[in-house]
C-alpha positions in Angstrom: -60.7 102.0 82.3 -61.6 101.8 86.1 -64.0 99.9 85.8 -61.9 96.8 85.2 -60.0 97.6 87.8 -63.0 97.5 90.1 -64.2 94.3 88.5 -60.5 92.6 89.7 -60.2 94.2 92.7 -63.6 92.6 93.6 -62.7 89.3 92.3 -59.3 89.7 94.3 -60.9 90.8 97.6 -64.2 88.0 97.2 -63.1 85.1 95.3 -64.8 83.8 92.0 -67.9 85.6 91.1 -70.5 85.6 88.3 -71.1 88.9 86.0 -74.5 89.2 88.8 -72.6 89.0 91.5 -70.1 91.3 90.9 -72.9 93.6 89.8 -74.3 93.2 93.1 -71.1 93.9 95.2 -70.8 97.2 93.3 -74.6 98.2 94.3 -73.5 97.2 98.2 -70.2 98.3 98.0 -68.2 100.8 95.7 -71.5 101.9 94.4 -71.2 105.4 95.7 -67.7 105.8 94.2 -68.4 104.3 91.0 -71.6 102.4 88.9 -71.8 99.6 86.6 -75.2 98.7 85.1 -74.5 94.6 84.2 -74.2 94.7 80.3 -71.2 97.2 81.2 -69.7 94.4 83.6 -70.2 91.3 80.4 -68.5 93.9 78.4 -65.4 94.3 81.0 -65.3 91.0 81.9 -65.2 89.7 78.3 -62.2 92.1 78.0 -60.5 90.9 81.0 -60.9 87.2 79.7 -58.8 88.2 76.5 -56.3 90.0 78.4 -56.1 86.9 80.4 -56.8 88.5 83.9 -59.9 86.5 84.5 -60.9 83.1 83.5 -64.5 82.0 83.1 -65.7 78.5 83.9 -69.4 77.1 83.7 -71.0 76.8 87.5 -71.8 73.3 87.1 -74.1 73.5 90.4 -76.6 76.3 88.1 -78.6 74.6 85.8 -78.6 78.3 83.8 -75.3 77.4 83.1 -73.9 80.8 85.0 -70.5 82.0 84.6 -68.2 82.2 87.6 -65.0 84.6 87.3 -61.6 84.6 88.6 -58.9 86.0 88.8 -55.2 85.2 87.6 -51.7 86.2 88.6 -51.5 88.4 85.8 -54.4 90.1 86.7 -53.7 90.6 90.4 -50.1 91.9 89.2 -52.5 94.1 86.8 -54.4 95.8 89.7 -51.5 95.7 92.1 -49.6 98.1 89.2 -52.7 100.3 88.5 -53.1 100.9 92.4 -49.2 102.1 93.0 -49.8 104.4 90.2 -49.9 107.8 91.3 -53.4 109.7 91.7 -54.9 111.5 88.7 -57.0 114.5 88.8 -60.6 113.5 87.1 -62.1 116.5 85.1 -65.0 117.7 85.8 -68.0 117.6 83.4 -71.0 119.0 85.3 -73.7 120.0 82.9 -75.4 121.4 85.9 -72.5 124.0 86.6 -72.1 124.6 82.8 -76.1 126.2 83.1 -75.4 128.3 86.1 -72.5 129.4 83.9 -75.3 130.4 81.1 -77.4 131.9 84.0 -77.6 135.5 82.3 -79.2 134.0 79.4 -82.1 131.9 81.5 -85.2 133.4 82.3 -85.7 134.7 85.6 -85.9 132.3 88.6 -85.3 129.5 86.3 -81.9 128.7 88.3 -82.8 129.6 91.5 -85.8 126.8 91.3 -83.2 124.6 89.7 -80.5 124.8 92.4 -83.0 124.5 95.1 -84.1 121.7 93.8 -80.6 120.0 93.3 -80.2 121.1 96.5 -83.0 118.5 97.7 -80.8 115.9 95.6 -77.8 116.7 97.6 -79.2 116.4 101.0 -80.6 112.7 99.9 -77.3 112.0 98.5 -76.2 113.0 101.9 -78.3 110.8 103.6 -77.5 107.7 101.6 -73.9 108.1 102.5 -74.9 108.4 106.3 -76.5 104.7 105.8 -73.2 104.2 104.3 -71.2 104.8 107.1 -73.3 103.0 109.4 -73.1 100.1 107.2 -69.6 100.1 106.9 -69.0 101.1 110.7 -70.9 97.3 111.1 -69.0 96.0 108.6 -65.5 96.7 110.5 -66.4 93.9 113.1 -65.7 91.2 110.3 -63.8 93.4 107.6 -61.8 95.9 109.8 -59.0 96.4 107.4 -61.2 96.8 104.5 -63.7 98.8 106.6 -60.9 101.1 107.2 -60.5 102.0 103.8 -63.8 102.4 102.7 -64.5 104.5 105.5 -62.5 106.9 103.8 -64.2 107.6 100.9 -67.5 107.4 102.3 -65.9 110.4 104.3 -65.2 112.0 100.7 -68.4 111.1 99.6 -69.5 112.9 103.0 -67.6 116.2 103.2 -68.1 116.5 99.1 -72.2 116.5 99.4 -72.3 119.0 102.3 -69.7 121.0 100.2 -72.4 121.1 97.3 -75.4 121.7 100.1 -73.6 124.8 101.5 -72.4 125.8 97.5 -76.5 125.6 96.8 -77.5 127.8 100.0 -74.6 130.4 99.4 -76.0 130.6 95.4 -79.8 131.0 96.8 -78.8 133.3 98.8 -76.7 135.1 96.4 -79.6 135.0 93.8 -82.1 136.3 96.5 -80.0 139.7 96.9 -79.6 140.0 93.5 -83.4 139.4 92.8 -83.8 142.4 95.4 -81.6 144.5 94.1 -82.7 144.7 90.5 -86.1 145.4 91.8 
């Protein structure tokens, strides 16, 4: 569902774009909030074009005969609803947490080798959102009220991986004493 409004709020805040380039604004922009491969863009923006939020014309300057879309009124009054709603809470689905639930039954040091090693994840995750915020601190020059905003949730996507790094070095820790104790 958020995914089409990602699609028009990048047509919204760009102009007309084709399916590529809108995949290519989510890799440079939103990408560490939310991902879209390109057959899952076609499939949304086919949507949007029966809904009537987006119209599609032929690029008449690309011999490949690429699609540019843009947005209508109904579709800007579409993402202007769907960003006054109020905030929902997303459930969380972590198949990672679910095996540290299981933890009794794995064999031993099985999770401590696994959240050490998601730990290594974490602190690269960590790192790309540092690049982030140096890219979107340069980006405020000629985008300062949009830098603004995505400032903030590169400072989510900031707080939430050290959050996981200190989670990981509080469990290795935990699983360390307990490793001593039992022997």
């Amino acid at each position: 569902m958020s995914l089409k409004f990602g699609i028009l709020g990048i047509l919204a805040s760009t102009g007309p774009r084709s399916g590529y380039d809108i995949k290519t604004y989510f890799e440079q922009g939103p990408n560490h909030v939310w991902q879209a491969d390109l057959p899952q863009i076609y499939r949304t923006l086919d949507q949007l074009e029966q809904a009537e939020y987006v119209v599609v014309e032929a690029d008449p300057s690309n011999a490949r005969n690429r699609k540019v879309y843009t947005i209508t009124s109904a579709g800007r009054a579409a993402l202007l609803e769907w960003l006054q709603e109020d905030f929902e809470w997303s459930a969380v689905r972590d198949t990672n947490l679910l095996r540290v639930f299981f933890g009794a039954l794995a064999p031993p040091g099985v999770l401590k080798q696994q959240v050490s090693s998601q730990r290594k994840q974490f602190i690269e995750i960590l790192e790309q959102y540092r690049q982030v915020e140096i890219h979107v601190a340069q980006a405020s020059e000629r985008h300062p009220d949009e830098a603004f905003f995505w400032s903030l949730t590169v400072q989510s996507g900031l707080r939430l991986m050290q959050a996981w790094i200190d989670w990981s070095d509080d469990v290795l820790k935990q699983l360390e004493d307990r490793e001593k104790g039992q022997s």
